[in-house]
C-alpha positions in Angstrom: -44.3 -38.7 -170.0 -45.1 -35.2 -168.6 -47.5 -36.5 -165.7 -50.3 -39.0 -164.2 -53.7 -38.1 -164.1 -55.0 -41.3 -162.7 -52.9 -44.8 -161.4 -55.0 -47.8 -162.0 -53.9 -51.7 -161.2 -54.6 -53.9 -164.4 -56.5 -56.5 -161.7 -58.8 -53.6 -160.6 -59.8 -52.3 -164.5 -60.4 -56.3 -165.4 -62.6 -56.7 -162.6 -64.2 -53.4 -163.8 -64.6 -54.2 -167.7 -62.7 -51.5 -168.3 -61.5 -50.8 -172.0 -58.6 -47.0 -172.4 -58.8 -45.2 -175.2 -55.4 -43.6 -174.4 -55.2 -41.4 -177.9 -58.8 -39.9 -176.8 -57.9 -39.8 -173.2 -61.1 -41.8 -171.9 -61.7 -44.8 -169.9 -65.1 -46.7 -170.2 -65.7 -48.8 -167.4 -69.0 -51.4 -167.9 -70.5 -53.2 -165.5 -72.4 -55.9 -166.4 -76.5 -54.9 -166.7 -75.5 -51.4 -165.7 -74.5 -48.0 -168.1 -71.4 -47.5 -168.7 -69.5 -45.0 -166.5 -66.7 -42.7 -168.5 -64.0 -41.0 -167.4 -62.0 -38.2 -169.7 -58.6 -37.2 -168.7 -57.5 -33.6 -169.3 -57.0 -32.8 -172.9 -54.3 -30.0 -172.4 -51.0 -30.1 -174.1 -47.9 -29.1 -171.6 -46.2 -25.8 -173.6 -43.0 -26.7 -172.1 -40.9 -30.1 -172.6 -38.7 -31.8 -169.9 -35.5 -33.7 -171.5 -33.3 -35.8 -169.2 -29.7 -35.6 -168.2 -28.6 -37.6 -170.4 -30.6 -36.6 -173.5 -29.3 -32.7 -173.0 -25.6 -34.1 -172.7 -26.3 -36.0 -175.9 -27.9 -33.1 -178.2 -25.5 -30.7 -176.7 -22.5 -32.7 -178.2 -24.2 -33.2 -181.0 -24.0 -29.1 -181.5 -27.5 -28.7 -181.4 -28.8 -25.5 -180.1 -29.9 -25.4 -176.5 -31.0 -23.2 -173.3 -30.7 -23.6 -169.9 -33.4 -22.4 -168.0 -33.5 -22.4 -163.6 -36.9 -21.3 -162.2 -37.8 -20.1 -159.1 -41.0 -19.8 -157.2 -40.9 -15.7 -156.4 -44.0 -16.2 -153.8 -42.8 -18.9 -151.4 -40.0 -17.0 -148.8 -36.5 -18.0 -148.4 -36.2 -20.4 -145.4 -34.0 -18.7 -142.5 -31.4 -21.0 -140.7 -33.5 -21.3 -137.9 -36.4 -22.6 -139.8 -34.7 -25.8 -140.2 -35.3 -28.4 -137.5 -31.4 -29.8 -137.6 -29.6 -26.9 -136.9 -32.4 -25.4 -133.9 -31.2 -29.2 -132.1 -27.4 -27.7 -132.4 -26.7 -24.4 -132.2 -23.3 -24.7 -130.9 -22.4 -26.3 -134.5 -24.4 -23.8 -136.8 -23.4 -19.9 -135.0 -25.2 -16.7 -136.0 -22.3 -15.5 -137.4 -22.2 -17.9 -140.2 -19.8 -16.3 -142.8 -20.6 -18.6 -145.8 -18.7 -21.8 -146.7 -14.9 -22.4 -145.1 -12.3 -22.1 -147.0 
């Protein structure tokens, strides 16, 4: 499952008449003596495809043929340290002369 266009409680669609065509993405709701109301999802097909943990470990041991890809967002900034609530409450513990992680 790549995402969730809509969350709907089985109580609620009952109450609503409501019948999913999940294959064509719709969902009829019909009220009684009124027209029925449709809703389409998004028909767009995600490029990429998300594998779990597990799944990876399993093909990869299996010698199938794999990247690993990390992405980064190059818009957003790089928080600073004093961005981060915690270490403005103790400065004493977190000095600007931070080398990098102890030994």
């Amino acid at each position: 499952m790549v995402d969730f266009d809509i969350i709907l409680v089985m109580d609620w669609l009952h109450s609503c008449y409501a019948s999913i065509g999940c294959r064509r993405r719709i969902v009829h709701l019909q009220f009684p003596d009124e027209a029925i109301l449709e809703w389409k999802g998004s028909s767009l097909v995600p490029i990429g495809r998300l594998i779990s943990y597990l799944k990876t470990r399993k093909t990869i041991s299996k010698g199938y043929l794999y990247h690993l890809v990390r992405v980064k967002d190059s818009s957003s900034e790089t928080p600073t340290l004093e961005s981060v609530p915690v270490i403005n409450e103790f400065p004493k513990v977190f000095p600007e002369d931070h080398l990098g992680v102890p030994p």
